[in-house]
Biopython code that builds the backbone (N, CA, C, O; Angstrom):
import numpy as np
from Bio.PDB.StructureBuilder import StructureBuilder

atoms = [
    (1, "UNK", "N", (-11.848, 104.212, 142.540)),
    (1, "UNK", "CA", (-10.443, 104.554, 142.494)),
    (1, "UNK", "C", (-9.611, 103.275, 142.575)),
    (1, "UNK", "O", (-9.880, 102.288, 143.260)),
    (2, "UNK", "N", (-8.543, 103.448, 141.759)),
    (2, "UNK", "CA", (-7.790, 102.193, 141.688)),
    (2, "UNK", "C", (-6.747, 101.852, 142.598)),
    (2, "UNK", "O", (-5.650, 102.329, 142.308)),
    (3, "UNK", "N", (-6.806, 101.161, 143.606)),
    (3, "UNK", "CA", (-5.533, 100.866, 144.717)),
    (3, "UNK", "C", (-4.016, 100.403, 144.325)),
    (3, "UNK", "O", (-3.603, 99.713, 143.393)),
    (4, "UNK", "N", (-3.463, 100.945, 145.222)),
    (4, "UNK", "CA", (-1.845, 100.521, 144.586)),
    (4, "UNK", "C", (-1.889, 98.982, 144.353)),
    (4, "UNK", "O", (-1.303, 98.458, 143.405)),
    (5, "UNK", "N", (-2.633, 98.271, 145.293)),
    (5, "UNK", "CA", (-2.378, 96.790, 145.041)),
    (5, "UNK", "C", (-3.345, 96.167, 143.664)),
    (5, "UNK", "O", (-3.389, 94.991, 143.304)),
    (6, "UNK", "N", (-3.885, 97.033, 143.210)),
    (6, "UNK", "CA", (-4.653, 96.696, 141.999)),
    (6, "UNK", "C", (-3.858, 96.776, 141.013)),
    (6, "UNK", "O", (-3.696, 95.953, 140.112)),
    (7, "UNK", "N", (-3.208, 98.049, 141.216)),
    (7, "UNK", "CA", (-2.462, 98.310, 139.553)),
    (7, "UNK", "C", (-1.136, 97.583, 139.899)),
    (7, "UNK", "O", (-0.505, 97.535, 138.843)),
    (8, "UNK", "N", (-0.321, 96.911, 141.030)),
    (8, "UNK", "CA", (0.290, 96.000, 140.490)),
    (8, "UNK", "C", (-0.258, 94.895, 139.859)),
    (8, "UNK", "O", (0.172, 94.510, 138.772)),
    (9, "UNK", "N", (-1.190, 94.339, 140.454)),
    (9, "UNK", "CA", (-2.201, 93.211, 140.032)),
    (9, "UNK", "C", (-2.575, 93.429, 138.533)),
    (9, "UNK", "O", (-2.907, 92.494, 137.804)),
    (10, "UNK", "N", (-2.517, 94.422, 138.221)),
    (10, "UNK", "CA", (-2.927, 94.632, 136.562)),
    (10, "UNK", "C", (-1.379, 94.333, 135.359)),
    (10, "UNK", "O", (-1.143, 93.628, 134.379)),
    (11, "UNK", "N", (-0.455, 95.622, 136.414)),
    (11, "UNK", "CA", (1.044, 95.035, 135.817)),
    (11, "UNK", "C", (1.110, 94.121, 135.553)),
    (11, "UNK", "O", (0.936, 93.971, 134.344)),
    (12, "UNK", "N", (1.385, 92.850, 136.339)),
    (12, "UNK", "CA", (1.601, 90.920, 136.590)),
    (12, "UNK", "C", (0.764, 90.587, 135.722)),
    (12, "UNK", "O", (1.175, 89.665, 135.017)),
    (13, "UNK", "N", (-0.601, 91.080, 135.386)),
    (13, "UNK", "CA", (-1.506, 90.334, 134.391)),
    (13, "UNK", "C", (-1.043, 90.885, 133.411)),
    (13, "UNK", "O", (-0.903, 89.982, 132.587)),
    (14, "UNK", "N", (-0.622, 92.070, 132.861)),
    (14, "UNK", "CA", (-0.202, 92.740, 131.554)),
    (14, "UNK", "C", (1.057, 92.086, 131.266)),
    (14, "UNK", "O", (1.207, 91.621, 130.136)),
    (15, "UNK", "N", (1.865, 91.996, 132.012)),
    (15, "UNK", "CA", (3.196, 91.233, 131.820)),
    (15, "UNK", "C", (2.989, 89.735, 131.413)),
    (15, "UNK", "O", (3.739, 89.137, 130.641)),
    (16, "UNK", "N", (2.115, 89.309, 131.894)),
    (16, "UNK", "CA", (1.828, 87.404, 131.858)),
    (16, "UNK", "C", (1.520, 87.564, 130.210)),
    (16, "UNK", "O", (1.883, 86.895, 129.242)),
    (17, "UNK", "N", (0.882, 88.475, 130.313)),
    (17, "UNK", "CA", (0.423, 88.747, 128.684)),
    (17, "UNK", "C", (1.077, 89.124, 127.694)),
    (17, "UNK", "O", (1.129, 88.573, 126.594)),
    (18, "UNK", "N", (1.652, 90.165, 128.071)),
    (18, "UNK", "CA", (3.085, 89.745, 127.191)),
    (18, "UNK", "C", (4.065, 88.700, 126.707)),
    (18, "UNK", "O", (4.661, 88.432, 125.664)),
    (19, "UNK", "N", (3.967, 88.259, 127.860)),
    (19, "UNK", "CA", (5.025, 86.824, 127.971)),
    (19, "UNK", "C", (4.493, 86.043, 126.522)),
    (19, "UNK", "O", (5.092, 85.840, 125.466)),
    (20, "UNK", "N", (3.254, 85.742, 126.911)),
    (20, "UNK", "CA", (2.651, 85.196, 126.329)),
    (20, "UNK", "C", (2.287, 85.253, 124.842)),
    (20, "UNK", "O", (2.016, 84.250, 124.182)),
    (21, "UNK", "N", (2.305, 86.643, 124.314)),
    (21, "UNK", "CA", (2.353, 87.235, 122.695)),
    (21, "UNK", "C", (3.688, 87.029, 122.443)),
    (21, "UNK", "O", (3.914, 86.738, 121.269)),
    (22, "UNK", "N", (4.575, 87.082, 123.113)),
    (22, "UNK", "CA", (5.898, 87.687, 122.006)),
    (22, "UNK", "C", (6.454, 86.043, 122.316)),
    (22, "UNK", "O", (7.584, 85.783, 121.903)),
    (23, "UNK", "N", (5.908, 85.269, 122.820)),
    (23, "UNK", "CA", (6.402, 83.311, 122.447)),
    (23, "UNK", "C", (5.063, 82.881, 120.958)),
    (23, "UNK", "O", (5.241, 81.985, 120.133)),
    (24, "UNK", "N", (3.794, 83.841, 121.013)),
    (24, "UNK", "CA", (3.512, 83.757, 119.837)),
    (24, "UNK", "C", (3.934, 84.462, 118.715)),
    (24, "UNK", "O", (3.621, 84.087, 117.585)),
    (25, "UNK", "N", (4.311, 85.011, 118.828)),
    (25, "UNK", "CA", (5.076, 86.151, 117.773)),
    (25, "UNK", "C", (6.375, 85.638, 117.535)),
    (25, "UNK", "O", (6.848, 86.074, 116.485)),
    (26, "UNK", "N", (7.207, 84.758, 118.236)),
    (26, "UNK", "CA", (8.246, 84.431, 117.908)),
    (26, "UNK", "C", (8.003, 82.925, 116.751)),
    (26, "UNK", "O", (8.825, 82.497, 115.942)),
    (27, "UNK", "N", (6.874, 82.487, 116.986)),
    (27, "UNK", "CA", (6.554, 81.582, 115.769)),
    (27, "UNK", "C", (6.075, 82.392, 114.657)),
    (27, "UNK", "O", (5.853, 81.592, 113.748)),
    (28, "UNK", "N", (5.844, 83.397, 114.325)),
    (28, "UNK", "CA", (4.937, 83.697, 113.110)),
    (28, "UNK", "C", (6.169, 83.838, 112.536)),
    (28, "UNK", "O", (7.233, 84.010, 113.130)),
    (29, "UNK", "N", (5.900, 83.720, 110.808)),
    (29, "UNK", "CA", (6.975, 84.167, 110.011)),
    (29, "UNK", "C", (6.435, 85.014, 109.238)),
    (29, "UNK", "O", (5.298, 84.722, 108.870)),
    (30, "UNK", "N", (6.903, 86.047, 108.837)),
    (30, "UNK", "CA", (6.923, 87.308, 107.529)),
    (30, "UNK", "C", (7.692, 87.265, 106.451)),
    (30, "UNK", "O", (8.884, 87.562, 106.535)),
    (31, "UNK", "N", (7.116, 86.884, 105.268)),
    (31, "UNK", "CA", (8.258, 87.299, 103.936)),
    (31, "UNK", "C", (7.512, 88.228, 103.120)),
    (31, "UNK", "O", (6.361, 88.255, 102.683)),
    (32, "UNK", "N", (8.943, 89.297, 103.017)),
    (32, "UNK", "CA", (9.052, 90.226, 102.110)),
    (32, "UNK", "C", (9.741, 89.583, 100.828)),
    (32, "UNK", "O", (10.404, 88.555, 100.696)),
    (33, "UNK", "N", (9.328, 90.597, 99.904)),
    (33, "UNK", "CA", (9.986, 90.043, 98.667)),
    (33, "UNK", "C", (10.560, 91.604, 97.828)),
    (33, "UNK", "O", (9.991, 92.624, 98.217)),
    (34, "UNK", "N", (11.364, 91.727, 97.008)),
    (34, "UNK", "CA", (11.786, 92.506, 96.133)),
    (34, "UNK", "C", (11.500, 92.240, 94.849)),
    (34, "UNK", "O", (11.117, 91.106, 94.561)),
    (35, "UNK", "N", (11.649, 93.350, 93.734)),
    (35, "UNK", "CA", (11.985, 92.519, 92.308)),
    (35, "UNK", "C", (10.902, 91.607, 91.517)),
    (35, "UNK", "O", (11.122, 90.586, 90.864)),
    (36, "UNK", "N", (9.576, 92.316, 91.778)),
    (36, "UNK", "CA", (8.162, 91.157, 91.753)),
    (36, "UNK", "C", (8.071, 90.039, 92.629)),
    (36, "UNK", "O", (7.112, 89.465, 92.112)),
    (37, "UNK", "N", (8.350, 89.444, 93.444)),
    (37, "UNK", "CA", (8.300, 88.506, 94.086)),
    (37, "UNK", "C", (9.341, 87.284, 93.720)),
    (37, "UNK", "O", (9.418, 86.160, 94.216)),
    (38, "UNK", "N", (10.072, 87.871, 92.730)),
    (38, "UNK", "CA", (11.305, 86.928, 92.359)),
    (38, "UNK", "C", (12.220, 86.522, 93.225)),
    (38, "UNK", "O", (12.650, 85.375, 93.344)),
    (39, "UNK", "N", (12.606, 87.743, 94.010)),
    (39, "UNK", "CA", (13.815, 87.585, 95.763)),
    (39, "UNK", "C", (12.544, 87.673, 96.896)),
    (39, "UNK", "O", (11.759, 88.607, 97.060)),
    (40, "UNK", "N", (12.611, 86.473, 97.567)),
    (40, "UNK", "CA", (12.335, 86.550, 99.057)),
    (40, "UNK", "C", (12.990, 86.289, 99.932)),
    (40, "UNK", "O", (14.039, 85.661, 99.789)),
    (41, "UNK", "N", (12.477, 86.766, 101.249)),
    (41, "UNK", "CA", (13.035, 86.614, 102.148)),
    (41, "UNK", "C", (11.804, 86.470, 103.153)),
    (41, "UNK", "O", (10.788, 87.153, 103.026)),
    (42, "UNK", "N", (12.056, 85.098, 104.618)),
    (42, "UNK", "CA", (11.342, 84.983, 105.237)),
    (42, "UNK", "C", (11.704, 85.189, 106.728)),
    (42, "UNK", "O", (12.465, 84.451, 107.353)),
    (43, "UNK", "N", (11.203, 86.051, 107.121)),
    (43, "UNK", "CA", (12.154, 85.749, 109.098)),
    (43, "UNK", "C", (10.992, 85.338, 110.063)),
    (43, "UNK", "O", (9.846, 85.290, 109.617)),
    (44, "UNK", "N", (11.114, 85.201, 110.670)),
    (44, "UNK", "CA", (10.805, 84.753, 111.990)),
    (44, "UNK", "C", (9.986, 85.793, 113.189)),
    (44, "UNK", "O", (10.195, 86.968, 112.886)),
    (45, "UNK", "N", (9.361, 85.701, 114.101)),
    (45, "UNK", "CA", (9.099, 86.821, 114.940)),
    (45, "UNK", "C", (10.127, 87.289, 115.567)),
    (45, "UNK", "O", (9.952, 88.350, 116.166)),
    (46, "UNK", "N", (11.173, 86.798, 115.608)),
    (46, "UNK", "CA", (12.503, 87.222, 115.842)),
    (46, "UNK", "C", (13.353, 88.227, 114.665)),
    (46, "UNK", "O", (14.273, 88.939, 115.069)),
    (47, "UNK", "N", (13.146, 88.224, 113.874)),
    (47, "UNK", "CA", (14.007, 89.109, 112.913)),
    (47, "UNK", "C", (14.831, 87.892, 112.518)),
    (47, "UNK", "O", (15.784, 88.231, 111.816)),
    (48, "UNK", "N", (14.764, 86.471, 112.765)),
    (48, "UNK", "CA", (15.945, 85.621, 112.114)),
    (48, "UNK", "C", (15.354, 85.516, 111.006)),
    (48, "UNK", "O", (14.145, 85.744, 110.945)),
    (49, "UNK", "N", (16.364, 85.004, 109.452)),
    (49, "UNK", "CA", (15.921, 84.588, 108.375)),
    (49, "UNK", "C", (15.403, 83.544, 108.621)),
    (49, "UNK", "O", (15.685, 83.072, 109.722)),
    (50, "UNK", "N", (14.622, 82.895, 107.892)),
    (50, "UNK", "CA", (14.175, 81.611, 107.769)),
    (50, "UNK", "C", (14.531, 80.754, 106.742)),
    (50, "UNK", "O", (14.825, 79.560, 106.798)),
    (51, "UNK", "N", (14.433, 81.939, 105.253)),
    (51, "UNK", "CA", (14.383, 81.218, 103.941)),
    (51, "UNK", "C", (15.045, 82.394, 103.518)),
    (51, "UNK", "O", (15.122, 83.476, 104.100)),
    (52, "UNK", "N", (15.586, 81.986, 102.262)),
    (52, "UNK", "CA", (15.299, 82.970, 100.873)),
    (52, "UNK", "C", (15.246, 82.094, 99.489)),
    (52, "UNK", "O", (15.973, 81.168, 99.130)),
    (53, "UNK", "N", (14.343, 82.594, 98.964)),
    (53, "UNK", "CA", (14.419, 82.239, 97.479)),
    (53, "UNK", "C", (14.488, 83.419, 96.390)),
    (53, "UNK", "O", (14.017, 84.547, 96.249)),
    (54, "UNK", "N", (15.369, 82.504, 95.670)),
    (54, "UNK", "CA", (15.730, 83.378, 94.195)),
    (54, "UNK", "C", (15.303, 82.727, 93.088)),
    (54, "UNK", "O", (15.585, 81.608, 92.661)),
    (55, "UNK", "N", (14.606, 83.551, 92.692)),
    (55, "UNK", "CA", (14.084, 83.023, 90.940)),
    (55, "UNK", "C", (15.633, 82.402, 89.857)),
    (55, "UNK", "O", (16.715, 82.918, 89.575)),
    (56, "UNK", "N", (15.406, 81.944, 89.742)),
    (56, "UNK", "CA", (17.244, 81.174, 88.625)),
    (56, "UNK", "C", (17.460, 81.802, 87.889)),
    (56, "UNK", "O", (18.547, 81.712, 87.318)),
    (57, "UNK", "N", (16.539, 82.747, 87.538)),
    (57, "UNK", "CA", (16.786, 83.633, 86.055)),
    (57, "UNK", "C", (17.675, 85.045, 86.433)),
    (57, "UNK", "O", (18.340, 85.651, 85.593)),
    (58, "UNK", "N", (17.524, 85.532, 88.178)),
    (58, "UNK", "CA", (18.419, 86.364, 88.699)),
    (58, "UNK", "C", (19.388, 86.394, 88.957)),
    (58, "UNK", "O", (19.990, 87.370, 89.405)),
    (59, "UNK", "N", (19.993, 84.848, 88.650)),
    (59, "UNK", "CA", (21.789, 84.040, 89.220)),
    (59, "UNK", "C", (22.767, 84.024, 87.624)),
    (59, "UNK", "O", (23.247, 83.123, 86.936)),
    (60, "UNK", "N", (22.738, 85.181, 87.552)),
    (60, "UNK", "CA", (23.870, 85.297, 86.630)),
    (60, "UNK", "C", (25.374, 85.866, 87.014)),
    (60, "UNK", "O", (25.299, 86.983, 87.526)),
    (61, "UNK", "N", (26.553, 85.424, 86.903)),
    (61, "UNK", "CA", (27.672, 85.969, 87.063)),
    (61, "UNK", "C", (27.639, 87.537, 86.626)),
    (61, "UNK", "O", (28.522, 88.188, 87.186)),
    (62, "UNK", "N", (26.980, 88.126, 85.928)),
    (62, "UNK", "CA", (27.126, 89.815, 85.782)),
    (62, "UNK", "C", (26.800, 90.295, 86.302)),
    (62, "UNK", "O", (27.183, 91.461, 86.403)),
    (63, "UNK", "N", (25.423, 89.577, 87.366)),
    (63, "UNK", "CA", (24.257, 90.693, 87.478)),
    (63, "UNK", "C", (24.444, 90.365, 89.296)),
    (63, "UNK", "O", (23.538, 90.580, 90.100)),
    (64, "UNK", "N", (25.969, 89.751, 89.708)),
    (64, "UNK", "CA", (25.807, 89.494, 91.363)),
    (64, "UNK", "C", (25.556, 90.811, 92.205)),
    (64, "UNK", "O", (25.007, 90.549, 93.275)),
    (65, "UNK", "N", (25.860, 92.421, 91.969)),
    (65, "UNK", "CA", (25.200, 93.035, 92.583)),
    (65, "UNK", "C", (24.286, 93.616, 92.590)),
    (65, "UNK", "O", (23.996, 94.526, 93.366)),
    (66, "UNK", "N", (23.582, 93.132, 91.601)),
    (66, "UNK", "CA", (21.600, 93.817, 91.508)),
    (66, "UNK", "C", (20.905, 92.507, 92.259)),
    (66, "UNK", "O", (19.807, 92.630, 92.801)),
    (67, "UNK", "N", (21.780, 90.968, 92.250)),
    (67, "UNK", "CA", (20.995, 90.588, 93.346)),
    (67, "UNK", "C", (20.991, 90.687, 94.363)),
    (67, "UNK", "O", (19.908, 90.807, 94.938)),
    (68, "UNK", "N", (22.268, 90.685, 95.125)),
    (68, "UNK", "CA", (22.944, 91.639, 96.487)),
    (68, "UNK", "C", (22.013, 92.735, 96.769)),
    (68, "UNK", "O", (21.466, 92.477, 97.841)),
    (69, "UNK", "N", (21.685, 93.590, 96.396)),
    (69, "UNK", "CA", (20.339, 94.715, 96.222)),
    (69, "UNK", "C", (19.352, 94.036, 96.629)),
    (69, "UNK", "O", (18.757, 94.259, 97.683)),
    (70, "UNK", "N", (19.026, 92.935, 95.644)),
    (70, "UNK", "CA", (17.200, 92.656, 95.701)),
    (70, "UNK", "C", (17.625, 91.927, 97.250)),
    (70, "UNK", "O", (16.967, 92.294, 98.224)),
    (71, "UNK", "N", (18.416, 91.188, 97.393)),
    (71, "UNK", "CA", (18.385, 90.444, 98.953)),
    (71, "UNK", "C", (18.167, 91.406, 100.049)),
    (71, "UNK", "O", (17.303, 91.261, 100.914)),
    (72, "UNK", "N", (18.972, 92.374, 99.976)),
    (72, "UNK", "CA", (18.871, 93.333, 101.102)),
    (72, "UNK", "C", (17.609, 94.184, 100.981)),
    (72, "UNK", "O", (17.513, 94.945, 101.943)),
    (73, "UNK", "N", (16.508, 94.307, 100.010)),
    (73, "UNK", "CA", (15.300, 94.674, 99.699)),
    (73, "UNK", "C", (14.329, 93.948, 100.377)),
    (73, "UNK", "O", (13.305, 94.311, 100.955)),
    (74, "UNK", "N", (14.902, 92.707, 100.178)),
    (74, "UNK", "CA", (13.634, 91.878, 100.397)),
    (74, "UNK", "C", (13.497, 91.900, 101.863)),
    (74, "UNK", "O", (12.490, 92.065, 102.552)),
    (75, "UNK", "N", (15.233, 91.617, 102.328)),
    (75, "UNK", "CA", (14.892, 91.560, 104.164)),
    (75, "UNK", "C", (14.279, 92.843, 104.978)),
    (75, "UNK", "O", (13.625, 92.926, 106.018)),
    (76, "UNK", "N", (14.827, 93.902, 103.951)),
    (76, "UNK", "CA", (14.399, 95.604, 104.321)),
    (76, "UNK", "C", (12.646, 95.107, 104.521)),
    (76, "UNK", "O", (12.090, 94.732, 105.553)),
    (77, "UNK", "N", (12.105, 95.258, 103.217)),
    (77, "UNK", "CA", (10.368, 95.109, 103.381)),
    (77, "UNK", "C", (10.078, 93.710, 104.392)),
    (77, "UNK", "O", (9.353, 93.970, 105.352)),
    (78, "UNK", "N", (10.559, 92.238, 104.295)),
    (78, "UNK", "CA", (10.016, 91.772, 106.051)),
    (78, "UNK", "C", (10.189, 92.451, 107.257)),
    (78, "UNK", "O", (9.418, 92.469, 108.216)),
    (79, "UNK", "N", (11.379, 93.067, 107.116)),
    (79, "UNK", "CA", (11.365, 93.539, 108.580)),
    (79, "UNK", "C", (10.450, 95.007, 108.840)),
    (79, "UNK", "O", (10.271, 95.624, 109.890)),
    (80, "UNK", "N", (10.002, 95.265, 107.575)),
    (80, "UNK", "CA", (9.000, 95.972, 107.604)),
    (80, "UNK", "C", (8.026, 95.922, 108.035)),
    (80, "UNK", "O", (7.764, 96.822, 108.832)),
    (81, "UNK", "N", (6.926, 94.844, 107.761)),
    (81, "UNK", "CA", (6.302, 94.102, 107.461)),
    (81, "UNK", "C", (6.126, 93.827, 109.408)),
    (81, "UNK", "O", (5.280, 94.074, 110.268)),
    (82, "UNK", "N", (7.782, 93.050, 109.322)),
    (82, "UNK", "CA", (7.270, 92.411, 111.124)),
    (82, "UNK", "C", (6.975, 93.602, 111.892)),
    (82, "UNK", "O", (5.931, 93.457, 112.528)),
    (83, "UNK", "N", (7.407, 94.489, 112.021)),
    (83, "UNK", "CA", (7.867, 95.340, 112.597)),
    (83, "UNK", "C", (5.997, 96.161, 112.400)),
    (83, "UNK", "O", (5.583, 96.915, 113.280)),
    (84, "UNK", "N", (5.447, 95.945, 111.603)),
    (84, "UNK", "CA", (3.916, 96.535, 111.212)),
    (84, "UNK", "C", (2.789, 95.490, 112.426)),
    (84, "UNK", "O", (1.871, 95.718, 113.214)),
    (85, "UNK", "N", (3.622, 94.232, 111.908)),
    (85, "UNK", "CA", (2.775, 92.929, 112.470)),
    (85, "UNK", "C", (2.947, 92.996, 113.977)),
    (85, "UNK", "O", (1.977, 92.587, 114.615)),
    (86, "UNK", "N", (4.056, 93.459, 114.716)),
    (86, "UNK", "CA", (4.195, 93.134, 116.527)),
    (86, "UNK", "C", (3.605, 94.895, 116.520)),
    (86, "UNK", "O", (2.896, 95.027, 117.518)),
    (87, "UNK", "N", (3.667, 95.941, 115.895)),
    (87, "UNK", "CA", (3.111, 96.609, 116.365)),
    (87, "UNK", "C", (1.242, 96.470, 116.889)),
    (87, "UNK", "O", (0.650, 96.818, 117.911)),
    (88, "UNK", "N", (0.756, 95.733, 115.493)),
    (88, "UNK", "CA", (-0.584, 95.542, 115.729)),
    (88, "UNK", "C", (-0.801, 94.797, 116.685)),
    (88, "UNK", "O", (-1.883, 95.056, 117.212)),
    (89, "UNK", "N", (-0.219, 93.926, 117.183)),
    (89, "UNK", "CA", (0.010, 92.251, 118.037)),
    (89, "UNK", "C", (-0.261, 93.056, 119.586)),
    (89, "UNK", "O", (-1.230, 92.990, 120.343)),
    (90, "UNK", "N", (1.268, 93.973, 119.712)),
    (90, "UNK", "CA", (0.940, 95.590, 120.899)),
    (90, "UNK", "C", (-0.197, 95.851, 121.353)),
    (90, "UNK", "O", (-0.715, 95.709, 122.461)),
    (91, "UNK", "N", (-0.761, 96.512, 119.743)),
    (91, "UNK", "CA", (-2.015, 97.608, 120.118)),
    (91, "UNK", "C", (-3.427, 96.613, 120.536)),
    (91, "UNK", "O", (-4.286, 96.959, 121.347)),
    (92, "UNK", "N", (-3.416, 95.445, 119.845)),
    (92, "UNK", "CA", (-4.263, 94.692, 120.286)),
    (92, "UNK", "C", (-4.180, 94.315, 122.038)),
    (92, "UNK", "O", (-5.207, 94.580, 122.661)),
    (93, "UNK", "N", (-3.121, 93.774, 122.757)),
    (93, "UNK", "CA", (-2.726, 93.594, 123.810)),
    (93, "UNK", "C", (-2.959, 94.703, 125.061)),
    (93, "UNK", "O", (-3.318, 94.631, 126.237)),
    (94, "UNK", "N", (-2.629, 95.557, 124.314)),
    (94, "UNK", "CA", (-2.718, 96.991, 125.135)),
    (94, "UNK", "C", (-4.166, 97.806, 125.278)),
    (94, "UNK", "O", (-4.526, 98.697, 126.048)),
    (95, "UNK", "N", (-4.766, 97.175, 124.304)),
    (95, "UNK", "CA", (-5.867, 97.778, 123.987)),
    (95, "UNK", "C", (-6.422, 99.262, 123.517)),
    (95, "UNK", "O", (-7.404, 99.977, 123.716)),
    (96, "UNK", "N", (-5.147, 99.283, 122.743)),
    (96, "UNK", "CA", (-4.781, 100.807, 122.070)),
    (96, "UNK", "C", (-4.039, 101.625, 122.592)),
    (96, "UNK", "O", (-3.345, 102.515, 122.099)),
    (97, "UNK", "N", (-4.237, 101.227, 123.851)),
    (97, "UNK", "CA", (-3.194, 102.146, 124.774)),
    (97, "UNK", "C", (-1.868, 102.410, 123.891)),
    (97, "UNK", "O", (-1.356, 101.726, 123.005)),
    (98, "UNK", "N", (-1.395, 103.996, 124.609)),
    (98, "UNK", "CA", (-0.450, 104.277, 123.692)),
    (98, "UNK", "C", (0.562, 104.219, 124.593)),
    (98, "UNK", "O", (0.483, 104.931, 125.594)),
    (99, "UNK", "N", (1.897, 103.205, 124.362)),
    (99, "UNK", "CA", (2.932, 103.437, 125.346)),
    (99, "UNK", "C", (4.407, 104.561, 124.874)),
    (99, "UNK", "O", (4.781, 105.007, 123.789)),
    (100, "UNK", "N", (4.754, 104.651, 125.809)),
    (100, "UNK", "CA", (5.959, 105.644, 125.677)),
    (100, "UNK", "C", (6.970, 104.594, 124.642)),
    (100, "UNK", "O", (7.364, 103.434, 124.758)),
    (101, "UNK", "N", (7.165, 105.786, 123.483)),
    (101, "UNK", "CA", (8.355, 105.115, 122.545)),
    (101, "UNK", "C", (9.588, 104.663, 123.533)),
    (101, "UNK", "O", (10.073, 105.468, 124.328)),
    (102, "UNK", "N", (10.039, 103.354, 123.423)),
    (102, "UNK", "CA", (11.614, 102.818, 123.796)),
    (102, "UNK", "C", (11.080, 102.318, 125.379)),
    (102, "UNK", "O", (11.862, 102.248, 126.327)),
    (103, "UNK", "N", (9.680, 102.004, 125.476)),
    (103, "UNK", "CA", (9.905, 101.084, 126.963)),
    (103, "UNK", "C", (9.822, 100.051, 126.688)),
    (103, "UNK", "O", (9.195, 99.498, 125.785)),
    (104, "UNK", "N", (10.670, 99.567, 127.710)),
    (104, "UNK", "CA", (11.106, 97.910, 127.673)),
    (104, "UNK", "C", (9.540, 97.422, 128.216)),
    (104, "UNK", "O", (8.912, 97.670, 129.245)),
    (105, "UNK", "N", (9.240, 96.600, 126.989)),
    (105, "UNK", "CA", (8.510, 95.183, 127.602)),
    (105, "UNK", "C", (9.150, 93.631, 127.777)),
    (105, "UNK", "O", (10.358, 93.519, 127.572)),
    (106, "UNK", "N", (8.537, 92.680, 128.072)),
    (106, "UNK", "CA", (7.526, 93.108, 129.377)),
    (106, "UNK", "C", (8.165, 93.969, 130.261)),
    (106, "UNK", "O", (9.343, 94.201, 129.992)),
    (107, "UNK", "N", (7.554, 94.662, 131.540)),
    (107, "UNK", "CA", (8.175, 95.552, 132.551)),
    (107, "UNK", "C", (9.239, 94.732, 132.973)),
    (107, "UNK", "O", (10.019, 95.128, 133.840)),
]
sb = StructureBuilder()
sb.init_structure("model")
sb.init_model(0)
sb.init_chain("A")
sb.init_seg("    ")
for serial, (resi, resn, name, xyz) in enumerate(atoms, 1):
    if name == "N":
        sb.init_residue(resn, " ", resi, " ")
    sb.init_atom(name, np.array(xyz, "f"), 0.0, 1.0, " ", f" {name:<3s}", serial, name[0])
structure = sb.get_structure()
């Protein structure tokens, strides 16, 4: 049986561990792209942009809101993407464990 002073002792180690993924996760970067890979976009483990690139052949004065589109496509699928990547980053950490949707980590 597990003692109260254990399962804090497990908390503090689960938390250290956390700490510890989401300062690696804040280096990884994710780019999504739209449009064949013509619009990207790159963010951060943070959700910040990093980059974007546009193919030159999409920078025409007629066509400024189909690229407006592909930009907001592209950041849509990274943050997809990250949002796939810290989940797995989680389940690995947790060890599948399933936590309650909307709790704050670390504790």
């Amino acid at each position: 049986m597990t003692t109260p002073g254990q399962m804090i002792k497990q908390a503090q180690e689960l938390q250290a561990k956390m700490a510890t993924m989401q300062e690696k996760l804040a280096e990884i970067e994710i780019t999504g792209s739209s449009a064949g890979g013509m619009c990207q976009m790159t963010l951060n483990g943070k959700g910040e942009v990093r980059r974007i690139k546009i193919d030159p052949s999409l920078v025409t004065p007629a066509d400024v809101e189909v690229l407006e589109d592909l930009i907001v496509a592209a950041h849509n699928d990274a943050k997809g993407k990250l949002a796939g990547e810290m989940r797995d980053k989680m389940s690995e950490l947790t060890g599948g464990l399933q936590l309650p949707p909307g709790l704050p980590l670390p504790f």
